[in-house]
N, C-alpha and C positions, 0 to 999 in steps of 0.2 A: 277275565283271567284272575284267579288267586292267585296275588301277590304272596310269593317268594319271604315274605319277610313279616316275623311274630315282633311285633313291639316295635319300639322305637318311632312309631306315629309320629311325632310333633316332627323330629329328623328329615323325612321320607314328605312329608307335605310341605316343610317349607321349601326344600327344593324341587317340589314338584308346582307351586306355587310360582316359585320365580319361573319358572318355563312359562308356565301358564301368562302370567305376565310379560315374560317377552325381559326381565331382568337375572339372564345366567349369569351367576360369578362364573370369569375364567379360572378362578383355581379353588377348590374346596378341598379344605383340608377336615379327614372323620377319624377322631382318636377314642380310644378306648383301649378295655382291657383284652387278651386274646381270645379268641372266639367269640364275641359277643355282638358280630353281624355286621363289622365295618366292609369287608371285602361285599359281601352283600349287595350292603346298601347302593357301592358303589357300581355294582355292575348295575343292577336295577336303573338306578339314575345314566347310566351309560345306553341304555336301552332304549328310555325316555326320551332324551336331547334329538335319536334320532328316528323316534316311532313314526311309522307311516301308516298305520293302524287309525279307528277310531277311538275317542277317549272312553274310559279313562288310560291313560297311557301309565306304565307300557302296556301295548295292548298281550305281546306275548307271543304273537301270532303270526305278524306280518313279517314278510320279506327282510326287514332291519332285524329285528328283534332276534330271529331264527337266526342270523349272521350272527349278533354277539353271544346268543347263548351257545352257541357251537364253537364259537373264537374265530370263525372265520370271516369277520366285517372289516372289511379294508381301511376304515376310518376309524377304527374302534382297537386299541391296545392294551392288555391288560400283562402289566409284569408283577405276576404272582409267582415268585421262587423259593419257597420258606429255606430259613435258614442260608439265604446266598444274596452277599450284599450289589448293592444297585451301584455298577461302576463309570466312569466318566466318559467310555465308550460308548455303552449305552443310552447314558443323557445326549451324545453330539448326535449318533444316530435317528433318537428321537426329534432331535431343533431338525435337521434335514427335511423327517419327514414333516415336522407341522408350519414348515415353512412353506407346502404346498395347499394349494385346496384342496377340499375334500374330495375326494374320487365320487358319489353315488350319495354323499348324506347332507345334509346342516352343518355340522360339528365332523373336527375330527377329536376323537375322546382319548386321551392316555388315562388308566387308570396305574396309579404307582403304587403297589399294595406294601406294608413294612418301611416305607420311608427312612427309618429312625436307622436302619441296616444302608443306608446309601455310603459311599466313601464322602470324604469330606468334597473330595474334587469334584463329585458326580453332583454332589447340595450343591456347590457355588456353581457348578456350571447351570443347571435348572433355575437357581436364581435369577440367571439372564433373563429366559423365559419368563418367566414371572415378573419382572422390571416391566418390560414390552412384549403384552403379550400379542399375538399375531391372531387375526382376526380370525374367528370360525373356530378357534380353538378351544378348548375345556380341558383342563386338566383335573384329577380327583387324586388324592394324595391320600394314606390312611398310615397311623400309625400308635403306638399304646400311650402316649403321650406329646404335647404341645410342647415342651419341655426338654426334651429330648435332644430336638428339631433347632436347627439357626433361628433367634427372633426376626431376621429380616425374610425368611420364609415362611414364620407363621403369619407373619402381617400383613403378607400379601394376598392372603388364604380367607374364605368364608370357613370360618372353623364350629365343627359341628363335634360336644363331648357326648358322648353315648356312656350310658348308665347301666348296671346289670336290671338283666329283669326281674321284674317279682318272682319268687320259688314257685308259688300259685301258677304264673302265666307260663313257665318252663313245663311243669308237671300235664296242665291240661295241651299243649301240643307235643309232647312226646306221647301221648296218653290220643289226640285225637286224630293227630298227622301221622305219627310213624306206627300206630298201632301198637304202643309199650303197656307191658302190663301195670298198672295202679301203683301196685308195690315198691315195681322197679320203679318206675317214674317220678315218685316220690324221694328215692333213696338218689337219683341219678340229679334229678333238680336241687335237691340239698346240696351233694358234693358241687355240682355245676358252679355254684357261687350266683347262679343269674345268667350266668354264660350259656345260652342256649345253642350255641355250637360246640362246644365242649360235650352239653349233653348229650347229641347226637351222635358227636361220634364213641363216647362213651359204651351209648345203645348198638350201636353195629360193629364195636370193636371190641372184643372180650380182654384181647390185650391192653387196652388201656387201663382197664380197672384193676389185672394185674402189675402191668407197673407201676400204679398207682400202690399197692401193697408192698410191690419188692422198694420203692423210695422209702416208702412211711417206714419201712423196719429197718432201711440204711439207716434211718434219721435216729432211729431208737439205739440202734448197737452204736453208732459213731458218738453219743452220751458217754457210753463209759469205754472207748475207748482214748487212748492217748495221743500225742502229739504225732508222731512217724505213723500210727493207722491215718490219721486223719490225712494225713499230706498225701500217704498213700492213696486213700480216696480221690481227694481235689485232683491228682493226678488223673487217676483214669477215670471221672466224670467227665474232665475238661476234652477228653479226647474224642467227644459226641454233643455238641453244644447243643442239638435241641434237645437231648436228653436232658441238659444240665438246665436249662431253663426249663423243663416241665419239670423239673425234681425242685427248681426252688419255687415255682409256683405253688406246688402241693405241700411245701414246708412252709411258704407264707400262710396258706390258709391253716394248716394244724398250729401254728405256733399265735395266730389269730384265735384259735379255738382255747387254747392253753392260756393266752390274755384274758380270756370272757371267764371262763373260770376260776384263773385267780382270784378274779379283781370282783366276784360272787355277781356277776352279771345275769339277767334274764334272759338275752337276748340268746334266740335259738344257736345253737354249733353250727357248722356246714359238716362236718366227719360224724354222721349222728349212726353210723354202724360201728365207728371208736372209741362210745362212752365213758367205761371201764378205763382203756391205756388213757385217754386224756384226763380222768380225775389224777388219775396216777400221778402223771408228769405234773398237774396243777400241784398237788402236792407236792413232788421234788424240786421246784423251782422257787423262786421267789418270783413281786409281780413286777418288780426291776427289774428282773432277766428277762420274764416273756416280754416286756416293754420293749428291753435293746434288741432283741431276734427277730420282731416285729419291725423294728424299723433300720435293722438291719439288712434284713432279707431284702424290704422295700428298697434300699440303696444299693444293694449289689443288683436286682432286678433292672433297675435305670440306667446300673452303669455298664451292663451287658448291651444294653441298648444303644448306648456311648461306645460301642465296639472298644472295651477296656480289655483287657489280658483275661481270661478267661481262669484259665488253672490259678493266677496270683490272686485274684476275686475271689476262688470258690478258699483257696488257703485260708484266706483273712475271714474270710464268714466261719468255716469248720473251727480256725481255732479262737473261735470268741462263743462256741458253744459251749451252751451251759454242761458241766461232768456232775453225773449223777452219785461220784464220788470224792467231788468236790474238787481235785485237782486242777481243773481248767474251766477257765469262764467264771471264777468266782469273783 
């Protein structure tokens, strides 16, 4: 079987390793950035714990494996809900079930995908679990940062940081797996950041690359306008949170691209179809301002993750932008 998963090799063998040795951690915790193959990794390794296939595992094939790829394996749980936090119901629901044996496998496997989105109740109650854990159990946790997370829940974790890919390794599997043209694959692996799940769906969703245009020119007109547009905005952004978290991911990366130019950098842009508008902006700004946007964005990004207010977050970010007429953010 061709494994499911581009990169992140060293990741992917050492828990395939500890299987192999007969050494599972009961909880592995896989952090990164969005898209970049944690939910993956995890189901793969869910697969694994209980292949009845030959090696190398998963096999892909067998009777287990065909259960979790499909969701229907009775020992095997994965809470994948974007944008819908993990609540304290559902953690007592889960201790019940892993209180029992496993029905038909080895393991029974929770994978908890977004972790960082759980209520604070749901963390401390999972913690139990994680104090003692109950035999034949695996837990896999994923979320965009360690950080985020209770320290007394990353501690209890094998914690696995997932890196973006090379542009190179993006470009040649959208180019030999999903069949994308050169062109595009090249222009899709740049914006991607490394995120080879972003670039996919990129590739089979036209609309992504258009809101991807309709955020970048929010971002350009909300420059020169003034205080009540802006709030106006933060308002009705906050009213679609994953929108508002793709709109500040795309404005981390341009105002990262606006840093590199200021500051007469070599290193390649990731918006290399927005040449032109980013020497622009490197011109209008100083490199003090893309420095605070940069690490601005980066703090309200964490603290969305922190389930903080959402529209007062996006307020505080819109009025510390830089005005291309100088009235605000100077």
């Amino acid at each position: 079987m061709e494994r499911p998963i581009i990169g992140h090799e060293w990741a992917v063998d050492l828990l395939l390793k500890g299987l192999t040795i007969g050494r599972v951690s009961h909880a592995t915790l896989i952090v990164g950035p969005p898209n970049i193959g944690k939910a993956t990794i995890a189901r793969v390794f869910a697969q694994a714990l209980n292949c009845t296939g030959e090696a190398p595992v998963p096999c892909g094939e067998c009777v287990s494996c065909r259960k979790v790829i499909s969701g229907n394996h009775p020992d095997v749980r994965v809470l994948d809900a974007p944008g819908q936090s993990l609540k304290i119901d559902e953690v007592r629901g889960l201790q019940r079930e892993l209180s029992l044996s496993p029905h038909e496998s080895r393991w029974r496997v929770v994978v908890l995908c977004e972790f960082e989105r759980a209520t604070a109740e749901a963390a401390n109650a999972l913690l139990k679990t994680l104090e003692e854990p109950p035999a034949q159990v695996v837990l896999i946790l994923t979320a965009t940062e360690a950080d985020v997370l209770l320290p007394t829940i990353v501690s209890r974790c094998q914690v696995l940081s997932l890196r973006p890919l090379p542009v190179t390794l993006v470009k040649e599997a959208l180019v030999s797996r999903w069949g994308a043209d050169p062109v595009q694959a090249e222009l899709l692996a740049r914006l991607s950041g490394g995120r080879l799940g972003w670039a996919v769906r990129a590739l089979e969703d036209e609309e992504l690359l258009a809101r991807r245009d309709e955020h970048l020119g929010d971002l350009a007109s909300l420059m020169s306008k003034g205080r009540v547009d802006r709030l106006a905005y933060a308002a009705g952004l906050s009213r679609d949170p994953e929108s508002a978290k793709g709109a500040l991911a795309l404005w981390l990366g341009w105002w990262r691209d606006v840093l590199l130019l200021a500051s007469g950098s070599r290193v390649p842009v990731t918006n290399v179809d927005q040449g032109a508008m980013l020497h622009q902006q490197a011109e209008q700004v100083t490199l003090r301002q893309a420095q605070r946007m940069v690490a601005q964005l980066q703090s309200t990004i964490r603290n969305l993750d922190q389930n903080v207010n959402l529209r007062l977050a996006l307020e505080v970010l819109l009025l510390s932008l830089p005005s291309v007429d100088g009235n605000i953010g100077r």
